[in-house]
N, C-alpha and C positions, 0 to 999 in steps of 0.2 A: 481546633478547626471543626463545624460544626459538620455534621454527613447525615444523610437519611440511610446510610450503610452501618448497620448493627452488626455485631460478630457473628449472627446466627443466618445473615442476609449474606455476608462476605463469605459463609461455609456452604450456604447451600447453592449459590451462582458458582462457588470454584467448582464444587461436585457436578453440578449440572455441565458447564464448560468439558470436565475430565472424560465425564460420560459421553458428549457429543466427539471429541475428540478419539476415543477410545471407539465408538461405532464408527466413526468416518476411516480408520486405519484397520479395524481388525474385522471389519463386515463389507463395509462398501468397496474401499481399497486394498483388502489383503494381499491380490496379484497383482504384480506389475503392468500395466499396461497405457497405449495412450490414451489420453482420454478426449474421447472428440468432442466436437461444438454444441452438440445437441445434452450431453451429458452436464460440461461446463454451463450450461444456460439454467440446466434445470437444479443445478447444486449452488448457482450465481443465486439463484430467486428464491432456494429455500435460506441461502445464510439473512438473505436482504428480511426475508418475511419473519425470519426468530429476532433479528436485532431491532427491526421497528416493535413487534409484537411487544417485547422488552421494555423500550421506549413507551410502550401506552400504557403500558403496567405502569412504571414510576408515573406518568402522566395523570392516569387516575386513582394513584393512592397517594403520592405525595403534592402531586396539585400541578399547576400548569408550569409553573418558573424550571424544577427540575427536569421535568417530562422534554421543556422546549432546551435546556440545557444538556443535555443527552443527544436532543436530535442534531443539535450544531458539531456538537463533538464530534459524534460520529460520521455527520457529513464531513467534516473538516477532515477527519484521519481517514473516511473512505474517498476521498478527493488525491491523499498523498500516497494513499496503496496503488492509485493508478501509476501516479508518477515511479512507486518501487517495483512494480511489471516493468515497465520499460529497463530499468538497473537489471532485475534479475533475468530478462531475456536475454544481456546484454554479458552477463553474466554464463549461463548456461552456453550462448554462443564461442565464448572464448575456451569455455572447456571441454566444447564438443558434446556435451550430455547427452543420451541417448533418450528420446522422448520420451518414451514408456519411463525413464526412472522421473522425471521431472517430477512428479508428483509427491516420491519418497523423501527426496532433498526439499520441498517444499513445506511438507509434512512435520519433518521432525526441526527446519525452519521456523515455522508458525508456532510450535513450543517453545523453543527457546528465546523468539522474541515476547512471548507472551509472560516468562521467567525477568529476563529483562527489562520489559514493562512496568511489572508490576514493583522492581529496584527502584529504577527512575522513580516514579509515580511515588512509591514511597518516601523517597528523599527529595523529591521537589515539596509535598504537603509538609514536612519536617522544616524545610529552610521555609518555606512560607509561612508556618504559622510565629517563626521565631524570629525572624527577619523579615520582615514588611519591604525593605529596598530593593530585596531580589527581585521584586514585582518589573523593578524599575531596568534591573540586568536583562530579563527574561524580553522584557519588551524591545529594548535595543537592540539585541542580539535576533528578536524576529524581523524586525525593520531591517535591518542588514543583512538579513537568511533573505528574506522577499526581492530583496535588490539584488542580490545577487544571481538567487535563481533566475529575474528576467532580464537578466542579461549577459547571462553564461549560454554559449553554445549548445552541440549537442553532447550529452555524457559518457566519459571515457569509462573503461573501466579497467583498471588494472592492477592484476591481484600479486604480480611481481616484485609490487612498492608498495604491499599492506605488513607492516611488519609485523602484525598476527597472524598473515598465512607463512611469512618467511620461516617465522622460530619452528609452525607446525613443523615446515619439510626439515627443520634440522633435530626437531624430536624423533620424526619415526621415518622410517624410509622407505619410499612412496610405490607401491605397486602398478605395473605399468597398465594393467587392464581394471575395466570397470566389476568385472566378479562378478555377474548377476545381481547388482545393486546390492552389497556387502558393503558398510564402512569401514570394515578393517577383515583382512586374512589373515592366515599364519601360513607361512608357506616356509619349509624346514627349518620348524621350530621357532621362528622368527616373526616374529608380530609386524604386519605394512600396514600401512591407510591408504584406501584405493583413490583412485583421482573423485569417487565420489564425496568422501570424508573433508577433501579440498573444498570439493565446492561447497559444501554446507561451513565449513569454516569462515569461507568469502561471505555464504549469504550473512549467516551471523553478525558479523563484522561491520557491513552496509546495513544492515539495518540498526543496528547502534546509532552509525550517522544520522539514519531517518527518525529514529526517537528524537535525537536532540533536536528535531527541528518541532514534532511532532507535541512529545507532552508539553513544554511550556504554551503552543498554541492553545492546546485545549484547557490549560491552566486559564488561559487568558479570556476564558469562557464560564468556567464556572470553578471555585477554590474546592469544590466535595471532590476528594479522592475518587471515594465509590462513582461516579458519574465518569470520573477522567478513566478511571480504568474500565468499566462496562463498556464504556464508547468506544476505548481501545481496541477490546474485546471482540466486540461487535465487529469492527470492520476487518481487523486480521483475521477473524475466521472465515471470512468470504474471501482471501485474498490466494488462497489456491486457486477457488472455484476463477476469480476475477483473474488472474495471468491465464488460464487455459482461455477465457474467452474473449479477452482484447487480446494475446498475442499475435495475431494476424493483420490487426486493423490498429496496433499503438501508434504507429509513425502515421495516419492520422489527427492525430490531438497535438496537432503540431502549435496551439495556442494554450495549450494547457498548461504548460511550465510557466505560462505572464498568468493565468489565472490563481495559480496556484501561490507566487510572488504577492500577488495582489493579497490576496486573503491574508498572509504572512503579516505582509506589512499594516494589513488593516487592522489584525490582533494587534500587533506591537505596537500600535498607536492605543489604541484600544488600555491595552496594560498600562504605558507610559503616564494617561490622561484620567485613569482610573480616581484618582483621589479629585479631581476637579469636577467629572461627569462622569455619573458612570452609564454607558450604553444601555439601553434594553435589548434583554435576551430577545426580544421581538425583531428587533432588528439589527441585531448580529444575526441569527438566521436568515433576513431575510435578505441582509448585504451581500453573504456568503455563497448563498442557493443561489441570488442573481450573478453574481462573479463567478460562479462552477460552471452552472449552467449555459451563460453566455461565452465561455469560453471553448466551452465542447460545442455548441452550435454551429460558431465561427467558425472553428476547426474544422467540420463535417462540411460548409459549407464552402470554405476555401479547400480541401481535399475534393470537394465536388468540382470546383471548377477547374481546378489543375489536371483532371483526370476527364474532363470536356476537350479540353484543353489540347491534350497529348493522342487523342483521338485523330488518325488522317481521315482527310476526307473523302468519301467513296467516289471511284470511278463514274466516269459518266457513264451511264449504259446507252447504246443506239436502239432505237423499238425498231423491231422484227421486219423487216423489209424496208427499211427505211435507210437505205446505207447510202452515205455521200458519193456522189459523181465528180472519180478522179479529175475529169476534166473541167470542172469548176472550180 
């Protein structure tokens, strides 16, 4: 399978990655705390501004096909990090998280799926380059993920019936307090996992699910590894900053689970048809940014008028000496 990702390109983006990750935890984030809107907006715009920056690099050294194959990716996978804020808010709600730690469960989260990823990613290029029909699996299975997602309700979560959190509580045995964001104490002599260690267990685990919906998308975009995983990259690393700053306004984007279907199903057709037509990256971008974007519009725009809407109407006020004669 052919890549503009060399050994020496795949060592020095992990090192870069490790390094940013390593600043963002043991400089920016060392102490716990919450982090407000103003902060979330300004670490949303620095991840947005390194993963396009990224994107212009391969654009103008590899040429326009990859550059614009990077940028779908990424819109694609930063399209589905919105929809995985809503999971993990839904998420931290059930287990009571204390704000200030959200960011350390998020933290050592965005690792592990980024571990993860880069599994997937590699055993999807491995069946693809050896098996050409899986093209044909990946595509069905997106076609059925997209149909699904628009017309499933709102999403449960529950981590009671994940039977990767259940074996955890019967591995170790669960400490009742959160510790000052500790994922495990020892408390006489005895090793616990605090309810923090839980929730990063759950994120884990749902994000698994969101992979499988994720890499074969962006398979369906373009066959370079290096591109499916950069792109990846690119958007889970804004996906702390991005929950700290839609958690307020998610329930919102109440058209974004049909936009996000829609794209789904657009790849999988997309894959399925491959061998007959194949799209241009020209306009897989431009199908996808039209289906994001009109979909958060609508959203913002029906969230406006419901919220006109639930507005009462103000009192009549009487002007100043002008008061009715009871006897009229």
């Amino acid at each position: 399978m052919e890549s503009i990702g060399t050994p020496w390109l795949w060592t020095i983006f992990t090192l870069i990655v490790l390094f940013l990750l390593l600043l963002d935890l043991g400089v920016f984030h060392r102490k716990a705390h919450v982090v407000s809107g103003r902060e979330a907006l300004i670490w949303s715009i620095v991840w947005v501004v390194l993963s396009l920056a990224f994107g212009y690099w391969i654009y103008a050294g590899f040429g326009p096909k990859p550059g614009l194959e990077y940028l779908t990716g990424y819109l694609i996978e930063k399209a589905l990090s919105m929809d995985n804020v809503f999971v993990f808010i839904l998420i931290f709600q059930y287990f009571v998280v204390p704000a200030e730690l959200h960011h350390r469960v998020l933290f050592w989260g965005v690792v592990g799926a980024l571990v993860m990823r880069a599994a997937f990613i590699l055993a999807g290029a491995v069946l693809i380059s050896t098996f050409h029909g899986v093209l044909y699996i990946f595509g069905a299975f997106l076609v059925y993920t997209g149909i699904k997602i628009m017309r499933q309700g709102e999403t449960q979560v529950s981590p009671e019936a994940n039977p990767v959190v259940r074996a955890f509580q019967r591995l170790l045995p669960l400490h009742p307090s959160y510790s000052g964001g500790k994922f495990f104490v020892r408390e006489g002599g005895k090793l616990m996992a605090t309810p923090l260690a839980l929730v990063l267990v759950t994120v884990e685990t749902t994000d698994v699910v969101f992979a499988v919906d994720s890499i074969p998308a962006i398979f369906g975009i373009t066959k370079d590894p290096f591109i499916v995983f950069t792109s990846n990259v690119g958007a889970i690393l804004g996906l702390r900053a991005l929950f700290f700053l839609l958690a307020a306004v998610m329930r919102r984007f109440i058209y974004l689970g049909t936009g996000l279907g829609l794209v789904l199903v657009f790849v999988g057709i997309k894959m399925l048809v491959e061998d007959l037509y194949k799209v241009p990256i020209v306009a897989s971008l431009t199908i996808v940014a039209v289906i994001l974007g009109g979909s958060i519009i609508l959203s913002l725009l029906k969230s406006r008028r419901r919220a006109a809407a639930s507005i009462p109407p103000a009192p009549l006020v009487e002007s100043a000496g002008e008061k009715p004669d009871p006897e009229e």
